[in-house]
RODO-2510 file (C-alpha; in nm, 4 decimals, decimal comma):
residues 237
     n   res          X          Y          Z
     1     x    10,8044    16,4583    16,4748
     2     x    10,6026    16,2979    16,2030
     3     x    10,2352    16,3939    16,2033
     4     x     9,9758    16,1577    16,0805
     5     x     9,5980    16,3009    16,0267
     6     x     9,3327    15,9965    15,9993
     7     x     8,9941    15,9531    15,9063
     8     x     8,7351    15,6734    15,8404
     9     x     8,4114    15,6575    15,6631
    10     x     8,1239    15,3932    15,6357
    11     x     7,8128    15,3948    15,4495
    12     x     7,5325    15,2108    15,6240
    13     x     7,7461    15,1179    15,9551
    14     x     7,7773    14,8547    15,8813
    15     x     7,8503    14,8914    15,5166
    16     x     8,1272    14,9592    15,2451
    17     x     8,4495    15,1915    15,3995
    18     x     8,7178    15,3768    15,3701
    19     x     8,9822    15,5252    15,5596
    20     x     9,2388    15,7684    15,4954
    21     x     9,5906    15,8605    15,6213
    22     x     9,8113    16,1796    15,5441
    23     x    10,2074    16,1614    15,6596
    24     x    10,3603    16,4799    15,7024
    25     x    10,7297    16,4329    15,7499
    26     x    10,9855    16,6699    15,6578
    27     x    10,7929    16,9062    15,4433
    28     x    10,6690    16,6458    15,2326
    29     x    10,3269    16,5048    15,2364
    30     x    10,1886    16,1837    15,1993
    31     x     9,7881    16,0416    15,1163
    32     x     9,7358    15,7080    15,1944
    33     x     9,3724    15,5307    15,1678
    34     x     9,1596    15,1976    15,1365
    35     x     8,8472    15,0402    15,1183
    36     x     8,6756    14,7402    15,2987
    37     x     8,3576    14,5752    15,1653
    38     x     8,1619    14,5667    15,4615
    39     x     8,2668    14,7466    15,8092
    40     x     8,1967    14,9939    16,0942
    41     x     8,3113    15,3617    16,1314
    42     x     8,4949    15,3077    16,3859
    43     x     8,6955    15,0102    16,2046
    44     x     8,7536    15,2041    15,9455
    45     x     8,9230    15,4910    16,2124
    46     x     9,1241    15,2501    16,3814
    47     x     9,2721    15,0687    16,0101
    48     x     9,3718    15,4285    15,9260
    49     x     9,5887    15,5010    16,2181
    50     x     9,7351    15,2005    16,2144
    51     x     9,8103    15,1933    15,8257
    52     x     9,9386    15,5409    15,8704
    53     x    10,1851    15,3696    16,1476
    54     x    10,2601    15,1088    15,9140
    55     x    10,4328    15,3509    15,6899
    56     x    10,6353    15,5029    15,9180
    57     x    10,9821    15,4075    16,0778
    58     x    10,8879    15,1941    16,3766
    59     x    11,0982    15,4190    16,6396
    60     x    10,9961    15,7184    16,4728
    61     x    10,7835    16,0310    16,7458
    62     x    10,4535    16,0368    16,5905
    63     x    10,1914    16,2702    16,6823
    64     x     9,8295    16,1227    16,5494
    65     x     9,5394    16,4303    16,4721
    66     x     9,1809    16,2410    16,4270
    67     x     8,8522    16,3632    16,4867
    68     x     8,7673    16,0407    16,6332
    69     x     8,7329    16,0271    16,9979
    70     x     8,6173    15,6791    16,9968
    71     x     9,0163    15,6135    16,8929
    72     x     9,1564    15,8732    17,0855
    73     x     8,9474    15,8126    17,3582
    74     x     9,0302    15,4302    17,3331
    75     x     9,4136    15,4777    17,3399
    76     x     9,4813    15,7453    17,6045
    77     x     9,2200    15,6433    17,8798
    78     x     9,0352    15,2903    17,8022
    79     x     9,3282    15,0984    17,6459
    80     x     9,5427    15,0153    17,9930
    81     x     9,1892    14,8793    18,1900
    82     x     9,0759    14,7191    17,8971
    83     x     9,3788    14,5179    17,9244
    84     x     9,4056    14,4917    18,2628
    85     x     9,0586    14,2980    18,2822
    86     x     9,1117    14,0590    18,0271
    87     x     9,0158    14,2745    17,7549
    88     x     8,6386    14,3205    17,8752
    89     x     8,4412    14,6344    17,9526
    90     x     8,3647    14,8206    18,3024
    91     x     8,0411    14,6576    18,1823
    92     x     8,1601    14,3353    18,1591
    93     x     8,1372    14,2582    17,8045
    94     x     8,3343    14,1816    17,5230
    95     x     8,5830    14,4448    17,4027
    96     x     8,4900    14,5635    17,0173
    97     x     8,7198    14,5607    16,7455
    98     x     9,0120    14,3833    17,0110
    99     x     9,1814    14,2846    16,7047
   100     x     9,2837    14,6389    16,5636
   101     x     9,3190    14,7858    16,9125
   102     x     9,5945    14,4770    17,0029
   103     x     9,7608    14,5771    16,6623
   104     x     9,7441    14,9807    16,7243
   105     x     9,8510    14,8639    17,0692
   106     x    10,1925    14,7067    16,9231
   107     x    10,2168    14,9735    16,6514
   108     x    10,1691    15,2474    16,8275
   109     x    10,3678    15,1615    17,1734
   110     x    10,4344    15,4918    17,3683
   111     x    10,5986    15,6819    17,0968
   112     x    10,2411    15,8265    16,9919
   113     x    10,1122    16,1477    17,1286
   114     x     9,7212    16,1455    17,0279
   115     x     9,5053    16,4699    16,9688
   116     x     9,1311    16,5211    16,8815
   117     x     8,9950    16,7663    16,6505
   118     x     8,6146    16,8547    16,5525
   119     x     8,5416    16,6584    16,2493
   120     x     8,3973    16,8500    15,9954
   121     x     8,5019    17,2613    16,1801
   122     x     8,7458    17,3675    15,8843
   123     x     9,0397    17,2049    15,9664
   124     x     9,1886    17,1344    15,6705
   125     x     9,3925    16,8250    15,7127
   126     x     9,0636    16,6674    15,7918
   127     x     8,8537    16,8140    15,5414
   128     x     9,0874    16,6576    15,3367
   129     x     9,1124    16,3071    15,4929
   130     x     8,7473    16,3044    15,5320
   131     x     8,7362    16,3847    15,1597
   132     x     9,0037    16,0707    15,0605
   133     x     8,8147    15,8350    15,3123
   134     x     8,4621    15,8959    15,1669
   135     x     8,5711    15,8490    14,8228
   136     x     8,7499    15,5545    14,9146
   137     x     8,4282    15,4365    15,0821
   138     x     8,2337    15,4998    14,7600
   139     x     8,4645    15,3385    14,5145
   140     x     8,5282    15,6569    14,3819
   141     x     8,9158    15,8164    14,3045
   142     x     8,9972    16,0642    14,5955
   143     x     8,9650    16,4248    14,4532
   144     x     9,3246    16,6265    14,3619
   145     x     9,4832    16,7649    14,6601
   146     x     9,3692    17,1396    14,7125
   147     x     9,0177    17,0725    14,5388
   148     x     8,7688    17,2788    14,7008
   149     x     8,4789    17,0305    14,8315
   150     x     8,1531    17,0755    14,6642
   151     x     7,9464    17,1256    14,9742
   152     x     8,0638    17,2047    15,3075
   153     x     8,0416    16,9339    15,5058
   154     x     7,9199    17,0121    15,8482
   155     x     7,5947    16,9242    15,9296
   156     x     7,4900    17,2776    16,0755
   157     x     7,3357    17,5743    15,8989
   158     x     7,5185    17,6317    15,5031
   159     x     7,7821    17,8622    15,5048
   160     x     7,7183    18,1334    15,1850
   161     x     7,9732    18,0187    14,8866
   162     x     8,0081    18,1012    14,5962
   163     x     7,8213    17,8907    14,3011
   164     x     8,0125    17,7454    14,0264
   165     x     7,7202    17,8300    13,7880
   166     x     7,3285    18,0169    13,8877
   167     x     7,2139    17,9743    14,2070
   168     x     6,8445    17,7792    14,1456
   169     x     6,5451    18,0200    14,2133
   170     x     6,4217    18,1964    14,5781
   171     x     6,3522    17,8613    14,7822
   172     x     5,9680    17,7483    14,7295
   173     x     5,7011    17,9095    14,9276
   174     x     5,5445    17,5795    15,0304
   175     x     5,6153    17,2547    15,0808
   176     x     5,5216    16,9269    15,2504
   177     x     5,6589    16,7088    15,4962
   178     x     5,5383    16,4520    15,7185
   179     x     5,4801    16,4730    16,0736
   180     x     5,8108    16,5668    16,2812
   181     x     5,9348    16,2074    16,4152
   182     x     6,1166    16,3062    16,7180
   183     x     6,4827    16,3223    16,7933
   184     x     6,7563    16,4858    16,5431
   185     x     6,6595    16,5168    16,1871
   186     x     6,8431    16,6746    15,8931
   187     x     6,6477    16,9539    15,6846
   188     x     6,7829    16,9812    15,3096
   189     x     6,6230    17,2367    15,0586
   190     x     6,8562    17,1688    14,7297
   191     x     6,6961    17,2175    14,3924
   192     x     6,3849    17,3682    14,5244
   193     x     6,2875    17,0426    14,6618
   194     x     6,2368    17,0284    15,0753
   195     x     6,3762    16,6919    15,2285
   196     x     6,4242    16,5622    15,5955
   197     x     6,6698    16,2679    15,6540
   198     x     6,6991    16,0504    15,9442
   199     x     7,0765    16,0848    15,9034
   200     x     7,3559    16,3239    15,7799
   201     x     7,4942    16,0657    15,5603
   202     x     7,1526    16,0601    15,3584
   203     x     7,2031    16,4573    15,3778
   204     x     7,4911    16,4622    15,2524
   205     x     7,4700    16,2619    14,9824
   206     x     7,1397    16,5119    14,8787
   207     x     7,3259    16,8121    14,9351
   208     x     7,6865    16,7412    14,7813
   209     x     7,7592    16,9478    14,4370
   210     x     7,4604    17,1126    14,4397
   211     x     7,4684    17,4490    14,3398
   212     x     7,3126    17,6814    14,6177
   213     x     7,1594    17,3504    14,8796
   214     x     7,0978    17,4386    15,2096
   215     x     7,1214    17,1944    15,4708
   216     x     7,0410    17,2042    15,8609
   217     x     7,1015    16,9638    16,2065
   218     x     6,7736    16,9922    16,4349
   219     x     6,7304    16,8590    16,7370
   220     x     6,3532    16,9427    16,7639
   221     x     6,0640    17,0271    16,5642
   222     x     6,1000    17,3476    16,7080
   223     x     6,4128    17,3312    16,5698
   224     x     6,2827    17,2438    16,2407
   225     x     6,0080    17,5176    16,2288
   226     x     6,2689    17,7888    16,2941
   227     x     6,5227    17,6456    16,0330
   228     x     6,2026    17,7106    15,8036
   229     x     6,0907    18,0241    15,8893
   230     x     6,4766    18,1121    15,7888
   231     x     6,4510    17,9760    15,4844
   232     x     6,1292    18,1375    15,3988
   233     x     5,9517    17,8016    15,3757
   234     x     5,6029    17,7617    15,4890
   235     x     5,4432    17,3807    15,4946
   236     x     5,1311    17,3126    15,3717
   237     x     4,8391    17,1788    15,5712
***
């Protein structure tokens, strides 16, 4: 069976993408990728499966590994009622993005078997789709197969690695931020400078390549406090 592990990535959401496909087949391996101007995530999840699908033979068992459960979700429980009603929601609204799920649809027929995987938990097919579909997204060339990322890319608590050159000095002592605004925040500390971002991708972007950064999902100023105390940050008045 041919194995196919997808990704997509979008900056903005709406925004520039990319997407990514890798074929296994027969011990060899395959990287496949694009970009679109202006998309969604979830576009960009759906073009890679079906690109990946493209390259395949059209009879051909293919097992699809994505970290997307808005796809997988889509084609193993919403697809057939979606259909059924005329392609409109339990909600009665318009089905999204009907125009890649009718071509996955066709594509993918019933010779698909579909499984979802935690983005961004150290699997490494995914890690390295992930890594092809953000470059993609950013224009950039997709790093070498194999290359180490530069910053792990889970939005929890930094795992310890080892720094290509010195780590920067003990994290500062005090710092300022403004007033906790509710909800799920991301806490970076990278450089000696303290930031909070309203979303990962802003994190990320703070956090990738640098030496030593420490970055942290809260889902409450509690949260927040305790990430601090961690880090041996205090805030000033």
């Amino acid at each position: 069976m041919i194995r196919i592990i997808t990704d997509g990535a979008c900056s903005g959401n709406p925004g520039p993408g990319g997407w990514a496909a890798i074929i296994i087949r027969d011990g060899e391996v395959e990287e496949l990728g694009g970009y679109e101007p202006q998309t969604t995530n979830n576009r960009m999840e759906m073009r890679a499966a079906i690109e990946g699908l493209r390259r395949v033979p059209a009879d051909a068992p293919v097992h699809i590994v994505s970290d997307s459960s808005y796809l997988i979700k889509g084609m193993t429980q919403w697809l057939r009622a979606w259909k059924a009603r005329g392609w409109v929601t339990a909600a009665g609204t318009p089905v999204l993005n009907q125009d890649l799920w009718e071509e996955l649809d066709r594509l993918a027929g019933t010779r698909v078997t579909w499984e979802l995987v935690k983005g961004h938990a150290g699997h490494p097919e995914n890690e390295r789709a992930d890594a092809i579909a953000q470059a993609y997204s950013q224009r950039r060339t997709p790093p070498p197969r194999g290359a180490r990322p530069a910053a792990t890319p889970d939005p929890v608590e930094a795992r310890p690695r080892r720094a290509s050159r010195p780590a920067p000095a003990e994290p500062v002592s005090a710092a300022s931020l403004p007033p906790h605004p509710g909800g799920v925040t991301y806490l970076s500390l990278a450089g000696g400078q303290l930031r909070r971002h309203a979303t990962w991708e802003e994190c990320r972007q703070v956090v990738h390549g640098a030496s030593g950064a420490r970055f942290k999902k809260c889902k409450s100023a509690d949260e927040e406090a305790a990430t601090l105390r961690s880090w041996r940050v205090t805030l000033r008045p």
